[in-house]
C-alpha positions as CSV (number, residue, x, y, z in Angstrom):
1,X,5.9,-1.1,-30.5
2,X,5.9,2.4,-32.1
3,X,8.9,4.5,-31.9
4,X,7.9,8.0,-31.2
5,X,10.5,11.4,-31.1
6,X,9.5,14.0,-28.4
7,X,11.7,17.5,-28.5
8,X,13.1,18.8,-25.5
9,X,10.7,19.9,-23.2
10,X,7.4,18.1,-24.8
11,X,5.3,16.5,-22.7
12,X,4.7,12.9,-23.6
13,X,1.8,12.2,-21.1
14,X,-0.2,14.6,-18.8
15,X,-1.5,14.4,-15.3
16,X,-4.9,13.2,-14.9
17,X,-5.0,11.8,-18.6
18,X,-6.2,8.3,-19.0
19,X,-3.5,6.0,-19.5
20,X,-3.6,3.0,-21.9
21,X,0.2,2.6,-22.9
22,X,3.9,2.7,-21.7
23,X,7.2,3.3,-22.3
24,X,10.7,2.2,-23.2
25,X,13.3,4.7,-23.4
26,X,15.8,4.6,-26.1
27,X,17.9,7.6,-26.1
28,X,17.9,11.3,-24.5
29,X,15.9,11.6,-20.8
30,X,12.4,11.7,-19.4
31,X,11.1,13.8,-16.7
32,X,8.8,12.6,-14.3
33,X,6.7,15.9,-13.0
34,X,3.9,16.3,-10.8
35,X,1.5,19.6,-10.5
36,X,-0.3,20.2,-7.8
37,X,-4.3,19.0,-8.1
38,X,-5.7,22.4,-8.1
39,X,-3.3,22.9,-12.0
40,X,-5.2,19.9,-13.3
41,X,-6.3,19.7,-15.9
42,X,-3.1,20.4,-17.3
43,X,-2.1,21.4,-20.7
44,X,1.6,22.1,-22.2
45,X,2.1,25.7,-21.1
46,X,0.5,24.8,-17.5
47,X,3.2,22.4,-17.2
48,X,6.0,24.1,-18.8
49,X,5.2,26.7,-16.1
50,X,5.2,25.1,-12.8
51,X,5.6,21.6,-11.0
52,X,7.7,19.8,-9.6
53,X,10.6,17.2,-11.0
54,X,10.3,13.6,-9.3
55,X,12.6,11.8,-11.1
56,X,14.8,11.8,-14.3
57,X,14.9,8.4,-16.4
58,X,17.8,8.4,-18.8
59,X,19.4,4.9,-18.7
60,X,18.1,3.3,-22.8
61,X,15.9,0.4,-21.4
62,X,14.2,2.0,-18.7
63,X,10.5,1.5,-19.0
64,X,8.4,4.7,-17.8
65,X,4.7,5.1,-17.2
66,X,3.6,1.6,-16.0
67,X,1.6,3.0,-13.3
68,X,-0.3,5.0,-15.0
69,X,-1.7,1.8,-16.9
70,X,-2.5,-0.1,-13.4
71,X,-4.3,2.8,-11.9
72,X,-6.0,4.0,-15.2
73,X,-4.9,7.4,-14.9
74,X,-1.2,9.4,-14.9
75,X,-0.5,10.3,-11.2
76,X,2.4,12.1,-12.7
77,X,3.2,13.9,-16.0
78,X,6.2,12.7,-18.3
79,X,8.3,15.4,-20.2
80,X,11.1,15.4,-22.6
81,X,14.8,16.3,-21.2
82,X,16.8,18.9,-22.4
83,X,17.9,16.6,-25.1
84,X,14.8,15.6,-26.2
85,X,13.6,11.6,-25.9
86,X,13.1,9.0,-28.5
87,X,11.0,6.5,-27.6
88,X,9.1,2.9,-27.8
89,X,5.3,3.4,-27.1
90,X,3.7,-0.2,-26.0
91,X,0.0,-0.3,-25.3
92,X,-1.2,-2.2,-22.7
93,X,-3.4,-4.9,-24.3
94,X,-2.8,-8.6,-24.1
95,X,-2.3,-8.7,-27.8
96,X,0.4,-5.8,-28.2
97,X,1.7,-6.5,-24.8
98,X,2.6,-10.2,-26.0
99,X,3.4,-9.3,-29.8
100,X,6.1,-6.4,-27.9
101,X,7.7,-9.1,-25.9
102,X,7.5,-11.7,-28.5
103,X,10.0,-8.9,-30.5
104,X,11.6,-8.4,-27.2
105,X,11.0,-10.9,-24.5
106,X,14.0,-9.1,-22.3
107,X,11.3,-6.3,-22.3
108,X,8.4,-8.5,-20.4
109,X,11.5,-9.4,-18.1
110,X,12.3,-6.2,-17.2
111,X,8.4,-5.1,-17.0
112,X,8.1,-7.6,-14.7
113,X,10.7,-6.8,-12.5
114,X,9.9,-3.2,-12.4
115,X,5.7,-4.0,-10.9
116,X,7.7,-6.7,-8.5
117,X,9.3,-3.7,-7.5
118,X,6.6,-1.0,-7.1
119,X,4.6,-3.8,-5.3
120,X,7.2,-4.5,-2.5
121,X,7.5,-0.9,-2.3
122,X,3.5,-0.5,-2.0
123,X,3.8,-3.2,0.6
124,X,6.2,-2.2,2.4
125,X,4.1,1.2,2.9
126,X,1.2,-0.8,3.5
127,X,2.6,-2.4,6.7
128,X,4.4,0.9,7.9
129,X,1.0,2.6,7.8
130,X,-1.0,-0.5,9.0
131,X,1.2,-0.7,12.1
132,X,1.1,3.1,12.8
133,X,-3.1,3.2,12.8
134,X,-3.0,-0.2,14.6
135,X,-1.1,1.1,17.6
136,X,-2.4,4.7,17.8
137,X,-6.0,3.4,17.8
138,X,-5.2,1.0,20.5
139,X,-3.5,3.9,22.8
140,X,-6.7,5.9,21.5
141,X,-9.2,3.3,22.9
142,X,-6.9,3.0,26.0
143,X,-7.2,6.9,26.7
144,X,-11.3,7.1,26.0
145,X,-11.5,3.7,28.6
146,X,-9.9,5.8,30.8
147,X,-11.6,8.8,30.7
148,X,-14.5,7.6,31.4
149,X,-13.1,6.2,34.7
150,X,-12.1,9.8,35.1
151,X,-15.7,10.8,35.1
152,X,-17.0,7.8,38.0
153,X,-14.0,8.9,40.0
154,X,-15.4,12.2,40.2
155,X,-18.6,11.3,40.9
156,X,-17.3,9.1,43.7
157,X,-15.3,11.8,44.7
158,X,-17.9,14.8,45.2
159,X,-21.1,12.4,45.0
160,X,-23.1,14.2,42.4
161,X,-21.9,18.3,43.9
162,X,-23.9,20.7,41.3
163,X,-20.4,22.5,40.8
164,X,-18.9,19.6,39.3
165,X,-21.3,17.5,37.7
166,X,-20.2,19.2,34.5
167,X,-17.0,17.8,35.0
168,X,-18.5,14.1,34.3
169,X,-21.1,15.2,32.0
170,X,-18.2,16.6,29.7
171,X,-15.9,13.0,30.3
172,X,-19.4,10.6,29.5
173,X,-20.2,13.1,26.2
174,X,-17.0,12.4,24.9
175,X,-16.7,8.8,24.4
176,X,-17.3,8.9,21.2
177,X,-14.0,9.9,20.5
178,X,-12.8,6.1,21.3
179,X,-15.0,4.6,18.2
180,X,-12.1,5.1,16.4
181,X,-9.6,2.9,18.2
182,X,-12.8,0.4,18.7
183,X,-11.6,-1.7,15.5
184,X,-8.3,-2.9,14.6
185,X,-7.5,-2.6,11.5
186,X,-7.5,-5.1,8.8
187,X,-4.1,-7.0,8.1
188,X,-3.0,-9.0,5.0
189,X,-1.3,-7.7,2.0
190,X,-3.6,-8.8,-0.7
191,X,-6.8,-9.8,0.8
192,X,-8.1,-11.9,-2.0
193,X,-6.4,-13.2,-5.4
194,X,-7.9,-15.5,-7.5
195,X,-6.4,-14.9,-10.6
196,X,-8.4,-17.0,-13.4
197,X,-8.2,-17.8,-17.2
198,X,-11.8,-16.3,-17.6
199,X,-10.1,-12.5,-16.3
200,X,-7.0,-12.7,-18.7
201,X,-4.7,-12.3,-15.4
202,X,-3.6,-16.0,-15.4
203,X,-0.5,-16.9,-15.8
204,X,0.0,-20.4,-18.8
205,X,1.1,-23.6,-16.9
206,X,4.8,-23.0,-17.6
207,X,5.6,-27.0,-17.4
208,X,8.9,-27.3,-19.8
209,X,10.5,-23.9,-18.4
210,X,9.9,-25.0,-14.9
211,X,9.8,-26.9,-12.2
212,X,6.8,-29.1,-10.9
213,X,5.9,-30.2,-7.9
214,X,3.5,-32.0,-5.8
215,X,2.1,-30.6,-2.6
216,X,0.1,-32.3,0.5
217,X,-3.0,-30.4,2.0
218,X,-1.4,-28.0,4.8
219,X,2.7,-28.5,3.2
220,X,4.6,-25.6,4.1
221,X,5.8,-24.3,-0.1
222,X,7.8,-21.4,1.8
223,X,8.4,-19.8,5.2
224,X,8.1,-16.1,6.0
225,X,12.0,-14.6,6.1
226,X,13.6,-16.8,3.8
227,X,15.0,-15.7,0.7
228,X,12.9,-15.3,-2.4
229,X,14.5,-17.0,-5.0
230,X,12.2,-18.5,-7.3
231,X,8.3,-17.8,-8.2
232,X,5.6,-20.7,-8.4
233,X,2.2,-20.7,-10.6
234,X,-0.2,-23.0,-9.0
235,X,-1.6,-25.6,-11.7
236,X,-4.1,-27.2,-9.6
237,X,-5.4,-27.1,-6.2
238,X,-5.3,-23.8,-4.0
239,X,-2.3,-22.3,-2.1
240,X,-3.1,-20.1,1.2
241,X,-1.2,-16.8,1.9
242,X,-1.3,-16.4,5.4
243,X,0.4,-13.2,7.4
244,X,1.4,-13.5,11.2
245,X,-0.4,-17.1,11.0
246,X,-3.9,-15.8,9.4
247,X,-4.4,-16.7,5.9
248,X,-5.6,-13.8,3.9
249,X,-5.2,-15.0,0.5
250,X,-6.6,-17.9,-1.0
251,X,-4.5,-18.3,-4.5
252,X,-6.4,-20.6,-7.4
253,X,-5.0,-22.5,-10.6
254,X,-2.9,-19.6,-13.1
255,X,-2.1,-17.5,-9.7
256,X,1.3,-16.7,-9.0
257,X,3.1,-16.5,-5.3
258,X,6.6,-15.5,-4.3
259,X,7.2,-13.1,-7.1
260,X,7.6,-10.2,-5.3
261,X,10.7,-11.5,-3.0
262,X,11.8,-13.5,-6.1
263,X,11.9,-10.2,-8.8
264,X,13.6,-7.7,-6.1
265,X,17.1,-8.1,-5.8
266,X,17.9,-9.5,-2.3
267,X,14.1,-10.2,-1.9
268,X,13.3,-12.2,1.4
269,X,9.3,-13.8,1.8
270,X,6.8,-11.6,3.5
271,X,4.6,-14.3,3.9
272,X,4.3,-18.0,4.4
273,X,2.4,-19.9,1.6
274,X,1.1,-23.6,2.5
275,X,-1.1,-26.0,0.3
276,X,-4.6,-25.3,0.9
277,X,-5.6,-28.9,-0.4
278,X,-3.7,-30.8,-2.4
279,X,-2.1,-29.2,-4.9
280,X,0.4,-28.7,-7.7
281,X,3.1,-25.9,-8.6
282,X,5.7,-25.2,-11.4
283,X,8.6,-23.2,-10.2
284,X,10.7,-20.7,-11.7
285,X,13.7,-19.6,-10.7
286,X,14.5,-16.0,-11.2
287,X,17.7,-16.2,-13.2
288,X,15.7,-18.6,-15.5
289,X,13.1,-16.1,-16.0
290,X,14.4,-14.6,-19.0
291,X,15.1,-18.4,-20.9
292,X,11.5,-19.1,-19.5
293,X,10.4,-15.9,-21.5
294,X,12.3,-17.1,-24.3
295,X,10.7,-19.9,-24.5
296,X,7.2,-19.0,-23.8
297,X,6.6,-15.5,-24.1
298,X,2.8,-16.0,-22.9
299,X,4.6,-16.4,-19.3
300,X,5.9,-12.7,-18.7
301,X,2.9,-11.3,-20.5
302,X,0.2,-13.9,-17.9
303,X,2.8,-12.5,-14.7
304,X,2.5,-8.8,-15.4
305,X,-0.8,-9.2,-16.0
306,X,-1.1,-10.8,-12.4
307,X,1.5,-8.5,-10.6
308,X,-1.1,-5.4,-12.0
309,X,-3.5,-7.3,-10.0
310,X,-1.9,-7.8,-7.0
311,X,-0.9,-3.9,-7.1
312,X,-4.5,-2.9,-7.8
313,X,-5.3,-4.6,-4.3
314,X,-2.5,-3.3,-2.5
315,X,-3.8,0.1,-3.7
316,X,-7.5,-0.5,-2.8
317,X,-6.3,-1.9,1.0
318,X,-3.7,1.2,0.9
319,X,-7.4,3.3,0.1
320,X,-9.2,1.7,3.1
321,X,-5.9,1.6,5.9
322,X,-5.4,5.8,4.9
323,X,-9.3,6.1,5.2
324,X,-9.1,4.5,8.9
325,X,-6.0,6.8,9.5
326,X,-7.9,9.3,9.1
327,X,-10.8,8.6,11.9
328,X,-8.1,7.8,14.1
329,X,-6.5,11.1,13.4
330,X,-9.3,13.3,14.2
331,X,-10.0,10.7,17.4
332,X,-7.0,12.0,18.7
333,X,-7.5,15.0,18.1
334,X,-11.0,14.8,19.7
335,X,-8.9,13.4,22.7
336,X,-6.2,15.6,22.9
337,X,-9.4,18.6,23.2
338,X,-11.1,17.1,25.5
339,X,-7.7,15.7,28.3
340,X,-7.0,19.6,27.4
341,X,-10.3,20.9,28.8
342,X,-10.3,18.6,31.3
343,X,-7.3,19.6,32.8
344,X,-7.7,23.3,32.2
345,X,-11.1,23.2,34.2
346,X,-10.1,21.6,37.1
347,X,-7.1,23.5,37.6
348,X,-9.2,26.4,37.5
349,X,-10.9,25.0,40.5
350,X,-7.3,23.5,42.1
351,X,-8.5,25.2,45.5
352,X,-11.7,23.5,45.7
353,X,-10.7,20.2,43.4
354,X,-7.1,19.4,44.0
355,X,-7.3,18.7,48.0
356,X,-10.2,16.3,47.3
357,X,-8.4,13.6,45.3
358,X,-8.0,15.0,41.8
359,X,-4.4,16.0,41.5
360,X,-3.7,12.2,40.5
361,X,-6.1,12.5,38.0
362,X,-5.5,15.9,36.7
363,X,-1.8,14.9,35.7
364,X,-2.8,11.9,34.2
365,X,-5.3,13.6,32.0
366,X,-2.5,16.3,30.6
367,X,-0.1,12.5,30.4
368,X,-2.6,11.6,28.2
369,X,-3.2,14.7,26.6
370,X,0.6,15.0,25.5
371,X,0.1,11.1,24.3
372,X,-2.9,11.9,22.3
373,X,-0.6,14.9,20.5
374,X,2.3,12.9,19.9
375,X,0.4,10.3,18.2
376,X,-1.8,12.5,16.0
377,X,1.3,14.6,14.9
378,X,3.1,11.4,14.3
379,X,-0.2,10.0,11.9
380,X,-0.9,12.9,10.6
381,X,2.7,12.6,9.1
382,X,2.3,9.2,8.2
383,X,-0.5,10.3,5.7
């Protein structure tokens, strides 16, 4: 670690910048600022003029800037307070990593505990968002279904009348708006984790600090909703991560499961892990973490590097989920057009229309129109 002195007011890191390090504070305050994309990129007087203040770290310990090293880049600049900031740059290699918590090993606790954080916090977006674009594409697909109907009623109705085939020429041309609600989205928090000695991302067999067990092909290790209080590194065999009773995550030999729940104060399991085949596990109980680190500093230095992993997924699912928000979002706006239309035309015709069987239909269409609003407002919030 290199202990670096910033005056008040310096930036430290810039927005955009590629990020290869972090940071430990040890005395005075950090601001954590954000310009918007079209300042980038930024240089000390752009930021000194505008942008916006997240967050101010000034308790000596906290560790700034680790998300900039798992997404390559700084999302945010980092500035020095009013009185300045002194602090302890660590880059983000293996080697210094490990020689920094080797010094420190409470550091590689804390660094830990801080991703276990960000990532329940990813998740927890994740699943918010997941559920959101799940539901509105399923009322989405509902609504095109039943549009179409709209259009055979009518043609029922006036059997093919030249005045009102455009009616059901407009309601056929517009089913395209339900491709969007055709798929449901994909679930699973991490889709796939192998984490291997051959990437660097595995985690040492911690056998001495921990400990081991045996586990049958198909034993339950732990159950969604119970309380996290210990983390387990597979040593051999495979672990499966399954969400609402589909496994999405197959978990190899150096992987790690349960950290999350276990690092986050008051954490409770998100998922339930069972033995893919048979398998074996070293344990580590969150309070022994730090003795554990003691002991084997390779441990926290293996974890972080597999909690980085496990948020570079989130963020790549989190990529594809917003993606699919988005042609959900403009499906309903699609819809919410075209119920519109509907409705506005055959009112305009109530005299000839309205006697003949459409009133039903009419209302439903402007039903489904308000629906189709609702839910684009509410995803377009969401995003």
């Amino acid at each position: 670690m290199l202990e670096s002195n910033f005056a008040a007011g310096r930036p430290i890191a810039l927005q955009g910048e590629a990020a290869d390090c972090f940071y430990v504070l040890k005395s005075g305050a950090v601001e954590i600022v954000v310009n918007e994309a079209k300042d980038l990129p930024l240089d000390e007087r752009k930021l000194a003029r505008g942008g916006k203040v997240l967050a101010v770290v000034g308790e000596p310990g906290g560790i700034i800037g680790e998300m900039g090293v798992v997404l390559g880049t700084r999302a945010a600049s980092l500035r020095a307070g009013p009185a300045g900031a002194v602090l302890d740059v660590v880059p983000a290699t293996d080697e210094s990593l490990g020689r920094a918590i080797e010094t420190c090993p409470s550091l590689g606790v804390r660094l830990a505990r801080v991703l276990a954080r960000r990532l329940s916090e990813r998740t927890a977006e994740l699943d918010g968002l997941s559920a959101a674009v799940d539901s509105a594409a399923e009322r989405l697909a509902r609504a095109a279904r039943r549009f179409v109907e709209f259009g055979r009623q009518i043609e029922r109705v006036f059997a093919g009348r030249p005045e009102v085939l455009f009616l059901a020429r407009t309601i056929e041309g517009t089913k395209t708006f339900g491709r969007a609600g055709a798929h449901p989205a994909h679930h699973g928090r991490v889709r796939v984790e192998t984490a291997t000695r051959s990437t660097g991302s595995a985690v040492p067999s911690p056998e001495g600090v921990g400990q081991t067990r045996g586990l049958e092909s198909g034993e339950t290790l732990y159950e969604k909703g119970t309380a996290g209080t210990e983390f387990h590194v597979v040593l051999s065999g495979r672990l499966a991560i399954e969400v609402d009773g589909e496994v999405v995550t197959l978990v190899e030999p150096g992987g790690v499961v349960g950290a999350m729940a276990a690092l986050v104060d008051g954490g409770v399991r998100t998922e339930t892990v069972r033995a893919a085949e048979e398998s074996r596990v070293a344990s580590i109980a969150a309070l022994h973490l730090p003795a554990a680190v003691e002991h084997r500093p390779a441990i926290a230095v293996g974890l972080i590097r597999v909690l980085i992993a496990q948020l570079l997924s989130q963020g790549e699912h989190l990529t594809e989920v917003r993606s699919r928000a988005g042609d959900v979002a403009q499906g309903l706006a699609q819809a919410e057009h075209d119920h519109a239309e509907f409705a506005r035309r055959c009112r305009e015709r109530a005299r000839e229309f309205l006697p003949l069987g459409l009133a039903d239909i009419v209302a439903e269409a402007e039903r489904l129109r308000d629906e189709m609003a609702r839910d684009h407002e509410a995803l377009a919030r969401g995003l």
